[in-house]
gemmi code that builds the backbone of each chain (N, CA, C; Angstrom):
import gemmi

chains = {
    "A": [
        ("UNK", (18.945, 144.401, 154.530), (18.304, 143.498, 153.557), (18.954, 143.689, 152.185)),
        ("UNK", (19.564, 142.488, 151.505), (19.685, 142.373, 150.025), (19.233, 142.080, 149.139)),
        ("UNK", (19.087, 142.141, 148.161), (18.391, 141.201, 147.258), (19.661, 140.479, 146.094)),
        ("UNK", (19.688, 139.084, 146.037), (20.093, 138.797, 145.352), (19.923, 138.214, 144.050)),
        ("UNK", (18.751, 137.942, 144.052), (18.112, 137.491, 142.150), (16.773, 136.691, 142.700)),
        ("UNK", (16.040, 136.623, 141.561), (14.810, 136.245, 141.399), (14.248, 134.840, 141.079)),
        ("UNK", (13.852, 134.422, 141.835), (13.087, 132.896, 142.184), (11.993, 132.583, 141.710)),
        ("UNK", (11.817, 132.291, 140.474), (10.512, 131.977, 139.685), (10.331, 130.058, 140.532)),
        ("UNK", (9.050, 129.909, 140.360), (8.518, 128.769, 140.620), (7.158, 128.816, 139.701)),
        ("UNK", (7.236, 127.549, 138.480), (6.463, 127.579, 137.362), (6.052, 126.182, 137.219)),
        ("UNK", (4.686, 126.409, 137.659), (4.132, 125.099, 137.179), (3.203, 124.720, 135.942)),
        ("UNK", (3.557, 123.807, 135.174), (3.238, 123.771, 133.855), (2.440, 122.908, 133.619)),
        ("UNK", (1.080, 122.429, 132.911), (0.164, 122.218, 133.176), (-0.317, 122.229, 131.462)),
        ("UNK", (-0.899, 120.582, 131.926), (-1.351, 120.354, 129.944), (-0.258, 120.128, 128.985)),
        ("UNK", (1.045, 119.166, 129.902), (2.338, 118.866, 128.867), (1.676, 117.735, 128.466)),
        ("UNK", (2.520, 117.120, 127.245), (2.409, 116.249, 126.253), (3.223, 115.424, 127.354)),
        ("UNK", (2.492, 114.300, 127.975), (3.297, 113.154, 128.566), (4.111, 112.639, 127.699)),
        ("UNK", (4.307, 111.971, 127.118), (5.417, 111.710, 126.141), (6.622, 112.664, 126.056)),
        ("UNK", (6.361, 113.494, 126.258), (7.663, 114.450, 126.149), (8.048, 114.548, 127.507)),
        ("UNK", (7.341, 114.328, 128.369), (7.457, 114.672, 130.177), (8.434, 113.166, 130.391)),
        ("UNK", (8.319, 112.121, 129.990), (8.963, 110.885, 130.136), (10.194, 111.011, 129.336)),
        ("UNK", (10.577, 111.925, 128.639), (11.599, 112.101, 127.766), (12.923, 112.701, 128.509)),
        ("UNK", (14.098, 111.883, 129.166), (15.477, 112.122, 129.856), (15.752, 113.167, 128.750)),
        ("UNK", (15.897, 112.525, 127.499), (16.640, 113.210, 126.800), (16.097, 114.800, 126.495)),
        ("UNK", (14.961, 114.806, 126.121), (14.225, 116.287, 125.807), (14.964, 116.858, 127.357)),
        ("UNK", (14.532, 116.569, 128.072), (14.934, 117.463, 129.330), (16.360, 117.323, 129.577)),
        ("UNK", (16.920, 116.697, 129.550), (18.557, 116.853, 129.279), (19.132, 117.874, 128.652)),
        ("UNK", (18.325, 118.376, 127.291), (18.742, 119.296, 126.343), (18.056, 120.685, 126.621)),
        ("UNK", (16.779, 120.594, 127.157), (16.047, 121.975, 127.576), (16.576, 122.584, 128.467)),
        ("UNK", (17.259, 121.903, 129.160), (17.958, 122.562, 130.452), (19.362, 123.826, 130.181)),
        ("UNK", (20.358, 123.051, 129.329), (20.982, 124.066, 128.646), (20.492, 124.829, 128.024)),
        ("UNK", (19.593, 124.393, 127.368), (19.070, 125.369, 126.178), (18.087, 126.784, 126.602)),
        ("UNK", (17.386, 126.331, 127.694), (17.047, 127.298, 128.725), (18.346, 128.125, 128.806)),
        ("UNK", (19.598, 127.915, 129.683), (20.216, 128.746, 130.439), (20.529, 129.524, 128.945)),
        ("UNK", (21.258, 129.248, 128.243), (21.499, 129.510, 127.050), (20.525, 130.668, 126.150)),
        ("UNK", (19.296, 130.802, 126.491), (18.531, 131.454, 125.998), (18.430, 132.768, 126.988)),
        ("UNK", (18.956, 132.870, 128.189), (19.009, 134.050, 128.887), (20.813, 134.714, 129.391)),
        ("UNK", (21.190, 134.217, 128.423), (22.814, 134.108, 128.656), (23.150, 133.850, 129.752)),
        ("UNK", (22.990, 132.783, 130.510), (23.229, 132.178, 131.791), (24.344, 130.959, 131.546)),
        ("UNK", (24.914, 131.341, 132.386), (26.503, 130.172, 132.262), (26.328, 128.450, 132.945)),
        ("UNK", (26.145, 127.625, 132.296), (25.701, 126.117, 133.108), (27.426, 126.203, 133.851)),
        ("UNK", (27.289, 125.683, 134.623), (28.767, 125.156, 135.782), (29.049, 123.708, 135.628)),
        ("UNK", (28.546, 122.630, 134.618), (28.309, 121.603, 134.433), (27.370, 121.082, 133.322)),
        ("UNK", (27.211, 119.676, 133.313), (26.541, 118.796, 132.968), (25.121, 118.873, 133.727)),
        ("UNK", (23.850, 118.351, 133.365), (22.695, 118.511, 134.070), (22.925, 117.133, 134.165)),
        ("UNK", (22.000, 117.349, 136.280), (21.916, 115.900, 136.607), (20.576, 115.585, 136.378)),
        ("UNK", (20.415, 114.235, 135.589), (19.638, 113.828, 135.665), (18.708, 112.473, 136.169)),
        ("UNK", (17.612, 111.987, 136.346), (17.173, 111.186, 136.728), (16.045, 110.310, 136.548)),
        ("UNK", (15.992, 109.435, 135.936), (14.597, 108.904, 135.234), (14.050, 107.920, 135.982)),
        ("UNK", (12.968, 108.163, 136.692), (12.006, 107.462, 137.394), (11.710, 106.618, 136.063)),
        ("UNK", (12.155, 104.692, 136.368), (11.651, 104.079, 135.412), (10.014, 103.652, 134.904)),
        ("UNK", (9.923, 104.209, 133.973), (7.797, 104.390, 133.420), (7.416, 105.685, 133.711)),
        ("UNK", (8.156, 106.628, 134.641), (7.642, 107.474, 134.931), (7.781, 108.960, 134.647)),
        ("UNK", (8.415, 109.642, 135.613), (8.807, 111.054, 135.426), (10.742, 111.312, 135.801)),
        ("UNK", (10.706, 112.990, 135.561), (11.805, 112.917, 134.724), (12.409, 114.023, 136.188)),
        ("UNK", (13.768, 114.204, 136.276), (13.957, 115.086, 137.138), (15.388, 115.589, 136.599)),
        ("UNK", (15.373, 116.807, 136.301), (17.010, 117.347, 135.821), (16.869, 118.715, 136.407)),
        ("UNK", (18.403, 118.956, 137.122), (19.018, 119.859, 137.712), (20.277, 120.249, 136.994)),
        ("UNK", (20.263, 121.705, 136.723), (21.647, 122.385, 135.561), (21.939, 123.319, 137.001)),
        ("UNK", (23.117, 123.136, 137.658), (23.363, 124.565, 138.041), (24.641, 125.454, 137.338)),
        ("UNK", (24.536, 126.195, 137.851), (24.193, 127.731, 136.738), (25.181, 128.491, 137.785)),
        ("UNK", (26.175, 129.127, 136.900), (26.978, 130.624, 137.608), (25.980, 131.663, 138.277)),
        ("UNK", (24.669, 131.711, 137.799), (23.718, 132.489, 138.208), (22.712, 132.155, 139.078)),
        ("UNK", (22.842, 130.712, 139.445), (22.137, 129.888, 140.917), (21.877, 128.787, 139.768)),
        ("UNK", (20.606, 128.154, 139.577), (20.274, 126.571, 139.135), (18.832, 127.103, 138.590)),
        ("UNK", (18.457, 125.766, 137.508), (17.454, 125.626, 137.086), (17.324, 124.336, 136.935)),
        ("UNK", (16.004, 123.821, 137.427), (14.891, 122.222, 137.925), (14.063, 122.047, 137.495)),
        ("UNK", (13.939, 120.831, 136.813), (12.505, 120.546, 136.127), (12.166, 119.053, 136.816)),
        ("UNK", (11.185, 118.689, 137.333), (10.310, 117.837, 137.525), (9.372, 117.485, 137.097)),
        ("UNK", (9.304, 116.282, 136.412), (7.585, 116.028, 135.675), (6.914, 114.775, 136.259)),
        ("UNK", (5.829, 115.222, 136.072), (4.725, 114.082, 136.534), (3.980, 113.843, 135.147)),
        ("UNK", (4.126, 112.615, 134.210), (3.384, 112.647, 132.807), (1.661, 112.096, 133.223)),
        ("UNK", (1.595, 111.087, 134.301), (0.979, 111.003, 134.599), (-0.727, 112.174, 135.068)),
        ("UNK", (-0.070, 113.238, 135.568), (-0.696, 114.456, 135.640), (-0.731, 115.018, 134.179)),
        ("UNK", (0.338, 115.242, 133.269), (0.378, 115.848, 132.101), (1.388, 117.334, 132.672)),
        ("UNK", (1.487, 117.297, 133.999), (2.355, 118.416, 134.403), (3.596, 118.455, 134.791)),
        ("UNK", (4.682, 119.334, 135.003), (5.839, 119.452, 135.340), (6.040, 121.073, 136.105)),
        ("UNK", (7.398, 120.803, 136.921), (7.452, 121.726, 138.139), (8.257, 122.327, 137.517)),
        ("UNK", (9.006, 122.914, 137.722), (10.096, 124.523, 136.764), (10.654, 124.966, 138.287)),
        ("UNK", (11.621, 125.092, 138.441), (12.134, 126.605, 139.244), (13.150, 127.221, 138.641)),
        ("UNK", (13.147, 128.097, 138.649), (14.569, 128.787, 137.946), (14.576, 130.202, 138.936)),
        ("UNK", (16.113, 130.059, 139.604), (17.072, 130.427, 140.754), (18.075, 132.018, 139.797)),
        ("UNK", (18.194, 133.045, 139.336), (18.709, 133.704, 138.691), (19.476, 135.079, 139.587)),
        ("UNK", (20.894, 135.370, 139.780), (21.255, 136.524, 139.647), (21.739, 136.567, 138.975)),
        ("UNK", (21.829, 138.335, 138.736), (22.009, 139.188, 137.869), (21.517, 139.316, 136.909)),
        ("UNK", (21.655, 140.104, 135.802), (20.870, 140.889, 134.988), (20.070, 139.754, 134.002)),
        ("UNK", (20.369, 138.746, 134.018), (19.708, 137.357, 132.718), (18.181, 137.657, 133.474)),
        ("UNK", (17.158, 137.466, 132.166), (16.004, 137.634, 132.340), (15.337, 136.217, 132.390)),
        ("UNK", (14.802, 135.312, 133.737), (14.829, 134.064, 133.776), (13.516, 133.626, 132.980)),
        ("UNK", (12.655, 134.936, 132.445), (11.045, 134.639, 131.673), (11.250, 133.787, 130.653)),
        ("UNK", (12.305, 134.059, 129.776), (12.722, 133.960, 128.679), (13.107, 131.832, 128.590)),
        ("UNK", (13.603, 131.847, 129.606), (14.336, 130.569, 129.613), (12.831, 129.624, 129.772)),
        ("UNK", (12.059, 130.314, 130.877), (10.623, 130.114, 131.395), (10.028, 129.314, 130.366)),
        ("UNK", (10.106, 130.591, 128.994), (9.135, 130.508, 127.540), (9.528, 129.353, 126.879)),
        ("UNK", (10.989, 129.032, 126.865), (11.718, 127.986, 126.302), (10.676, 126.401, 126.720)),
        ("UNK", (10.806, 126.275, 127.856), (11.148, 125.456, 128.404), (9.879, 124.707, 128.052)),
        ("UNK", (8.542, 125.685, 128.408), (7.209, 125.423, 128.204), (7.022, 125.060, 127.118)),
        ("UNK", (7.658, 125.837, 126.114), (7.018, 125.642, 124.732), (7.702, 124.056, 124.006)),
        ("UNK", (8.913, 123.769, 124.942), (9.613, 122.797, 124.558), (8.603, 120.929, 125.514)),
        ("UNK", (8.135, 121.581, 126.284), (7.042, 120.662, 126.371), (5.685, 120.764, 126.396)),
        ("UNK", (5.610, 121.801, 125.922), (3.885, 121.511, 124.866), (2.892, 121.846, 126.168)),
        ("UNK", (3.643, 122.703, 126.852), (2.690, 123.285, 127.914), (1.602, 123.448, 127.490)),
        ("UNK", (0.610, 123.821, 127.940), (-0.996, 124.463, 127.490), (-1.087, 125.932, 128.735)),
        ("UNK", (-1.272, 125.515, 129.866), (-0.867, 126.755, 130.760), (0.277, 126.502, 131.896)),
        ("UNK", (-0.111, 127.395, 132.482), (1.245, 127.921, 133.596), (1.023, 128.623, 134.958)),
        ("UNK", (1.280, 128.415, 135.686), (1.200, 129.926, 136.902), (2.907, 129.765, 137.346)),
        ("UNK", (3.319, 131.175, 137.481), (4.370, 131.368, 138.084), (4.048, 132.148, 139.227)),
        ("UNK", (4.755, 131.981, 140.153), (5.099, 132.733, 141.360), (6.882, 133.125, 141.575)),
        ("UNK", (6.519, 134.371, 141.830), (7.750, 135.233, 141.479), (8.471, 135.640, 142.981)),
        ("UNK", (9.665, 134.985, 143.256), (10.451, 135.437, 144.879), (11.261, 136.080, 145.109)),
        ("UNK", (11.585, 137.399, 145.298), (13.084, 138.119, 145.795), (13.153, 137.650, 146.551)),
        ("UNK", (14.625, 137.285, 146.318), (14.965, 136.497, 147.194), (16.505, 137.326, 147.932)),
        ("UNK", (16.415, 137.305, 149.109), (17.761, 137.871, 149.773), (16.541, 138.390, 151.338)),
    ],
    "B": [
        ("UNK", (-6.829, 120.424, 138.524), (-5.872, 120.833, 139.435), (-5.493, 119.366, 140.493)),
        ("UNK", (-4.014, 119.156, 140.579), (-3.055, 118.500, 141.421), (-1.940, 118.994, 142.430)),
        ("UNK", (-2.094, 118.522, 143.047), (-1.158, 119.185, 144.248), (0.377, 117.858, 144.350)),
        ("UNK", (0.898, 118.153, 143.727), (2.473, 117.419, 144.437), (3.174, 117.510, 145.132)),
        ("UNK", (3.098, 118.682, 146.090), (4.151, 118.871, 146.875), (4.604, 120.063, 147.554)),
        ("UNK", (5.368, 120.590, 148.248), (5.466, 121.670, 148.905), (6.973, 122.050, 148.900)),
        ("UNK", (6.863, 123.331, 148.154), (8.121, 123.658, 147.446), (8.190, 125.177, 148.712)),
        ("UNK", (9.736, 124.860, 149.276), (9.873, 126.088, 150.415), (11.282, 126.912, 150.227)),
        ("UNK", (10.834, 128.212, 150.072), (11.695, 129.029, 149.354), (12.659, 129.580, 150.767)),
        ("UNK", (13.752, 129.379, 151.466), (13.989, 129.902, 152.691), (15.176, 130.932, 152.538)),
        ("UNK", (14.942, 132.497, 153.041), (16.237, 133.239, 153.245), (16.630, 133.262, 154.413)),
        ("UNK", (17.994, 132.804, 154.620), (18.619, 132.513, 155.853), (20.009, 133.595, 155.790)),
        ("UNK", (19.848, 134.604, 156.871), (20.240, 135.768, 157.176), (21.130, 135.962, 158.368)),
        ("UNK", (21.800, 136.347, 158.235), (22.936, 136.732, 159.595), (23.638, 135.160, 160.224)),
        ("UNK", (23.958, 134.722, 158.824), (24.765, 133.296, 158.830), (26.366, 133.417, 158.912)),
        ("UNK", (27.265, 132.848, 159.740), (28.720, 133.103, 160.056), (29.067, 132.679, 158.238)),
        ("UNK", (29.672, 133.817, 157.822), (30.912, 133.910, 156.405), (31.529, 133.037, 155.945)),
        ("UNK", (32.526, 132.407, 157.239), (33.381, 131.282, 157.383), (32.636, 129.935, 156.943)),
        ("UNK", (31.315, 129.590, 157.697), (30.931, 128.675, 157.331), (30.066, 128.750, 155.646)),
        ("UNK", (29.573, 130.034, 155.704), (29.270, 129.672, 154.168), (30.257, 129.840, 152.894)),
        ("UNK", (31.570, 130.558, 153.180), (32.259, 129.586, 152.305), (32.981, 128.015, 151.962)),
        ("UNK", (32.552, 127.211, 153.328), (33.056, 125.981, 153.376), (32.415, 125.063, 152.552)),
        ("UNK", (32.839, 124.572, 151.724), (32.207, 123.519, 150.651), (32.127, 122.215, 151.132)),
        ("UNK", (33.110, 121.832, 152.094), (32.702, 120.713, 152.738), (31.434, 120.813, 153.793)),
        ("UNK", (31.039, 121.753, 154.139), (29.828, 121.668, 155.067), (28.943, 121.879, 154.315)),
        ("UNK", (28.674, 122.608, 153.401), (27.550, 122.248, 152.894), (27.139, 121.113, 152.016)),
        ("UNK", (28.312, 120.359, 151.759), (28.509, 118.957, 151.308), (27.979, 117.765, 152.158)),
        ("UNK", (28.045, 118.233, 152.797), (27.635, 117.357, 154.814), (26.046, 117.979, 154.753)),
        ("UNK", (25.627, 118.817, 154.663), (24.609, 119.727, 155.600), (22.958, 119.102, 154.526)),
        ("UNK", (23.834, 118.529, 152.691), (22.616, 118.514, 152.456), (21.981, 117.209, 152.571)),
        ("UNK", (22.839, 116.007, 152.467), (22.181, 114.906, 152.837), (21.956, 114.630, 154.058)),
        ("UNK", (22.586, 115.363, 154.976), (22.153, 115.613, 156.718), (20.415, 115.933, 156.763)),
        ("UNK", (20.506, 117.159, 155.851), (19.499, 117.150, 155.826), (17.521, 116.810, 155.281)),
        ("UNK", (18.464, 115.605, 154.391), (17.745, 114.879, 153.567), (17.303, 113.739, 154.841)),
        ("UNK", (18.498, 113.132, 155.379), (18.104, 112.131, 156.190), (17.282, 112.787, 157.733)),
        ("UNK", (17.410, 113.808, 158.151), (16.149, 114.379, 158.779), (14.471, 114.400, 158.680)),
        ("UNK", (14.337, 114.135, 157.724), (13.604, 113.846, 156.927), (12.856, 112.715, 156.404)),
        ("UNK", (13.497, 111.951, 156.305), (13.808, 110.458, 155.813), (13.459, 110.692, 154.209)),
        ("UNK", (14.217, 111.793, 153.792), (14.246, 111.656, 152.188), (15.139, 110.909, 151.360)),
        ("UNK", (15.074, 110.778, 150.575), (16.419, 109.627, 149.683), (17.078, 110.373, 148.778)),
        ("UNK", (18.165, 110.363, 148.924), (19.332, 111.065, 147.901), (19.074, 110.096, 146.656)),
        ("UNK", (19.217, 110.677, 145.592), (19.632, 109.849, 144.243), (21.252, 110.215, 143.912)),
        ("UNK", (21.677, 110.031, 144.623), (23.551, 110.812, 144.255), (23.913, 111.508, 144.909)),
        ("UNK", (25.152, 111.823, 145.065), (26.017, 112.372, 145.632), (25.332, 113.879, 145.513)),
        ("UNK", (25.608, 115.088, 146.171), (25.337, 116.686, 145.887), (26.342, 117.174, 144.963)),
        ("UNK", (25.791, 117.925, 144.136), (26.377, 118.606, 143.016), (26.991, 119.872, 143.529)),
        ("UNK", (28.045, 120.390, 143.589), (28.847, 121.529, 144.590), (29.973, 122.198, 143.737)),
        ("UNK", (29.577, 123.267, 143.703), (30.740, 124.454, 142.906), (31.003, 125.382, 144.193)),
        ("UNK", (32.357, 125.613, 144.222), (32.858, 126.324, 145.043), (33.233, 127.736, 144.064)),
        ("UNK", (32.867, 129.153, 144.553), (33.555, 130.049, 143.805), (34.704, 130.879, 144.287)),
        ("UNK", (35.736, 130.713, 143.520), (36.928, 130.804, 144.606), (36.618, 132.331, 145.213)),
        ("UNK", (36.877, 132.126, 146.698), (37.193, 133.466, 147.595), (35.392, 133.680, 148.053)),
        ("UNK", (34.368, 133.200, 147.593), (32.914, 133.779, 147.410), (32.564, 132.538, 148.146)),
        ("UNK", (31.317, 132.260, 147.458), (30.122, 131.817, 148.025), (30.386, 130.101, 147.552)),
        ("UNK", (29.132, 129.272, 147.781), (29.502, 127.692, 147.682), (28.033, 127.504, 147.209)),
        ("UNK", (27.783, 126.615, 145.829), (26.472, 126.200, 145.653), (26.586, 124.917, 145.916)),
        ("UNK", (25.093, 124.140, 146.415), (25.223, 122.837, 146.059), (24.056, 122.385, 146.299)),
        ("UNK", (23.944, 121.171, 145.134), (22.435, 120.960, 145.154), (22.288, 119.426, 145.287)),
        ("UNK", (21.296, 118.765, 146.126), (20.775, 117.310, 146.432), (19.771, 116.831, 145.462)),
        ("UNK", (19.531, 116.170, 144.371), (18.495, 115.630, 144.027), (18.203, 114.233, 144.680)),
        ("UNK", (16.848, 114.577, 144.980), (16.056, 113.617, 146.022), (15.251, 112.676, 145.564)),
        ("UNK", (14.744, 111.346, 145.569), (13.682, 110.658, 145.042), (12.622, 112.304, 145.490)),
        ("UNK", (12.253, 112.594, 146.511), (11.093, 113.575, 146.793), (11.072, 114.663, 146.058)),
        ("UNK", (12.161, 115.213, 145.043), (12.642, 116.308, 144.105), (13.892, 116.719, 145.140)),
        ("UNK", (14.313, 118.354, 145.283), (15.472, 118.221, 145.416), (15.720, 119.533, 146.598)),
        ("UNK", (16.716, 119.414, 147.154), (17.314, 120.763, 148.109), (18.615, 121.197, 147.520)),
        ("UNK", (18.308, 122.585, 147.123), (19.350, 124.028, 147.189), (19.740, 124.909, 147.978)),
        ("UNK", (21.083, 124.821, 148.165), (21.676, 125.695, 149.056), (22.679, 126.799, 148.333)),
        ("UNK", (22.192, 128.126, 148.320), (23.604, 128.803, 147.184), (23.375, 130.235, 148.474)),
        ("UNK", (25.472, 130.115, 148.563), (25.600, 130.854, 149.933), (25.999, 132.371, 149.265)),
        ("UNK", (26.291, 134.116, 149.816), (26.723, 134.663, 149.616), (27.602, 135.501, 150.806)),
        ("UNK", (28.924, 134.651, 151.705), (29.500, 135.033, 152.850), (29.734, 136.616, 153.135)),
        ("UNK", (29.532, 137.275, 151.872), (29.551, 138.976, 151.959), (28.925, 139.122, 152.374)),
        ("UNK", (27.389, 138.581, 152.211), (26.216, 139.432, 152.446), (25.980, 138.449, 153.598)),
        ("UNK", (26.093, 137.550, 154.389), (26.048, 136.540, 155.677), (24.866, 135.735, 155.150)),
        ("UNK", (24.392, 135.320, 153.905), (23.453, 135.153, 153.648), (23.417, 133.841, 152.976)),
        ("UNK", (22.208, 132.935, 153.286), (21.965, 132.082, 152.221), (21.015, 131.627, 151.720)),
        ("UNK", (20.633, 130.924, 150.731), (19.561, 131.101, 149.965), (18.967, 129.624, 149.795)),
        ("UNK", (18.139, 129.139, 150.462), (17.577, 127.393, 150.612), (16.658, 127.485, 149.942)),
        ("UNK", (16.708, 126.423, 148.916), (14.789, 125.674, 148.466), (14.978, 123.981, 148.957)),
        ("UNK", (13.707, 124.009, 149.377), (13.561, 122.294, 149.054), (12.252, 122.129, 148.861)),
        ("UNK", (12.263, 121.281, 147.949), (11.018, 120.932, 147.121), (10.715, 119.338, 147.479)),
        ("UNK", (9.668, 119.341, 148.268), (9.160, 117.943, 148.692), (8.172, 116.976, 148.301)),
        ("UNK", (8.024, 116.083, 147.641), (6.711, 115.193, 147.203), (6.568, 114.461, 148.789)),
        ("UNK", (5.322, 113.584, 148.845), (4.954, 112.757, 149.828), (4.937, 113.276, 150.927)),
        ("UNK", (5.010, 112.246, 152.177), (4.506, 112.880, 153.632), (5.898, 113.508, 154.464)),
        ("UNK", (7.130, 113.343, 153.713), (8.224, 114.109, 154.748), (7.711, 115.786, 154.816)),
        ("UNK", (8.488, 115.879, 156.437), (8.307, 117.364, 156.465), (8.924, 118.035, 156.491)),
        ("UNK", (9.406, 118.722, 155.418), (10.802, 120.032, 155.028), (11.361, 120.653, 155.778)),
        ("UNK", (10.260, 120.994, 157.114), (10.680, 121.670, 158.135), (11.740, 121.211, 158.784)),
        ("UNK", (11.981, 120.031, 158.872), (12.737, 119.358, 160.184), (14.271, 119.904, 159.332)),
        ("UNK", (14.179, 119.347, 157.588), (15.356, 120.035, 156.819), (16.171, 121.556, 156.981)),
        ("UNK", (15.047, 122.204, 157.189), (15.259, 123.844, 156.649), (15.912, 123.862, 158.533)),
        ("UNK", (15.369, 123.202, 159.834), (15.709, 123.658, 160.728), (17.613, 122.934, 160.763)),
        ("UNK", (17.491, 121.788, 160.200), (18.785, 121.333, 160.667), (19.942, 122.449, 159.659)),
        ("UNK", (19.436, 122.665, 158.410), (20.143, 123.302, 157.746), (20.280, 124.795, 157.976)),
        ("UNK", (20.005, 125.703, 158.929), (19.849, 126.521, 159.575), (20.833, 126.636, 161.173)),
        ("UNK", (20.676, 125.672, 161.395), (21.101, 125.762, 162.385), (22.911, 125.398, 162.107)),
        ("UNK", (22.991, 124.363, 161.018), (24.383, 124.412, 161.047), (25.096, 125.632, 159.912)),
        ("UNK", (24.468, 126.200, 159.644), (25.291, 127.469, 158.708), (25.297, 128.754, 160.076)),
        ("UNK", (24.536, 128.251, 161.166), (24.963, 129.227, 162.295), (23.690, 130.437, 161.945)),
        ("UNK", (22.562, 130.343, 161.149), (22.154, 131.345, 160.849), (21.017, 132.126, 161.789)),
        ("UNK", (21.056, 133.313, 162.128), (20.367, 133.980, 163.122), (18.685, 134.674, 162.659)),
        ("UNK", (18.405, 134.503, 161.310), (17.175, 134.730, 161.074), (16.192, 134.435, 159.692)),
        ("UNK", (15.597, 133.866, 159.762), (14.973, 132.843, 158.301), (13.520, 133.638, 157.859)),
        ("UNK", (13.380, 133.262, 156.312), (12.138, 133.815, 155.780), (11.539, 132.884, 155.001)),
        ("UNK", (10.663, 132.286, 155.484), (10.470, 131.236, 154.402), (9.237, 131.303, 153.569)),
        ("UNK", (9.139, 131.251, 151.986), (7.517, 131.456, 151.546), (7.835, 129.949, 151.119)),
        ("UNK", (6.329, 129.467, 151.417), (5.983, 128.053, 150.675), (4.750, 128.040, 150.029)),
        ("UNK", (5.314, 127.717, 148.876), (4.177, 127.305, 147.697), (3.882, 125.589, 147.360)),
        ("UNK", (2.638, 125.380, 147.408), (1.827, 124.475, 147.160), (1.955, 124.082, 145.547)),
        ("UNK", (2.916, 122.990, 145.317), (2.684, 123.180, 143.767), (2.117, 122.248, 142.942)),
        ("UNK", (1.607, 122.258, 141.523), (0.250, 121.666, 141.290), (-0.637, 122.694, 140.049)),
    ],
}
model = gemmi.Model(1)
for chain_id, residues in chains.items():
    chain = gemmi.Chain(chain_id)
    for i, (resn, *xyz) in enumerate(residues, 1):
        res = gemmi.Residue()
        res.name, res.seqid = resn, gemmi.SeqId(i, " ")
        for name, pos in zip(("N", "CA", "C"), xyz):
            atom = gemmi.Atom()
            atom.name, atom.element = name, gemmi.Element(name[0])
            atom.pos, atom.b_iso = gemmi.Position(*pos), 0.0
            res.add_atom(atom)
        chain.add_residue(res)
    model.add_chain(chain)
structure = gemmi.Structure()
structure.add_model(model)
structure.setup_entities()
């Protein structure tokens, strides 16, 4: 058995819809996440805008990927963030939330290997 | 509280090397395994090869999205797929399993919401 890095799954809860419908906010949180745990993007984030609706961007990362999904409708959005090695993925976590006006959160935490 | 979907974290273990450094199969393996499913690609899969190592690549789905990031040292690879609506992930995680050749799976699934 190995372990290769840690699999947060964060669901965020009590976002500012308006910001959850926002390509662009999430376009930019996504780097700015990896960036905040010194994590290397391998690209451009893909993104995808459900028209009226919710938002979906994928950054992958020298250190696996980080995903955001929102539902504004709910007021919530999905998070995973995929991390090896030593980058601390909480941090990017804190970003991300605070960048859409989270209110709460539950994470579930996966070693993964 | 909302429930969207069923996000499945899978470690797939004692997978042939050869095939998880091939970037063309896992290029094949993820909309293979989208259409198992009857999920909908929004684009092509996003795929970094690291030379001599491992192969990431990721599907964003109308349903959210499937990750595959391989490590042929360790025979190992590392699946999420994150599903909205009535498809069932399972049929994914089995086809994608079976073509990386892999001999033993762990899967946690979280309910997310």
């Amino acid at each position: 058995v190995v372990s290769v890095g840690l699999h947060l799954l964060v669901d965020l809860h009590g976002s500012d819809p308006v910001r959850l419908k926002n390509v662009e906010l999430v376009k930019t949180c996504l780097p700015g996440a990896a960036a905040k745990c010194g994590m290397t993007a391998m690209g451009p984030p893909v993104l995808h805008q459900f028209p009226g609706q919710g938002v979906t961007g994928v950054l992958v990362l020298k250190e696996s990927h980080i995903s955001v999904h929102t539902w504004p409708e709910h007021a919530f959005a999905a998070l995973d963030i995929f991390t090896c090695g030593p980058a601390d993925p909480r941090k990017a976590v804190d970003f991300i939330k605070q960048l859409l006006g989270a209110s709460a959160s539950r994470t579930v935490t996966v070693d993964r290997g």
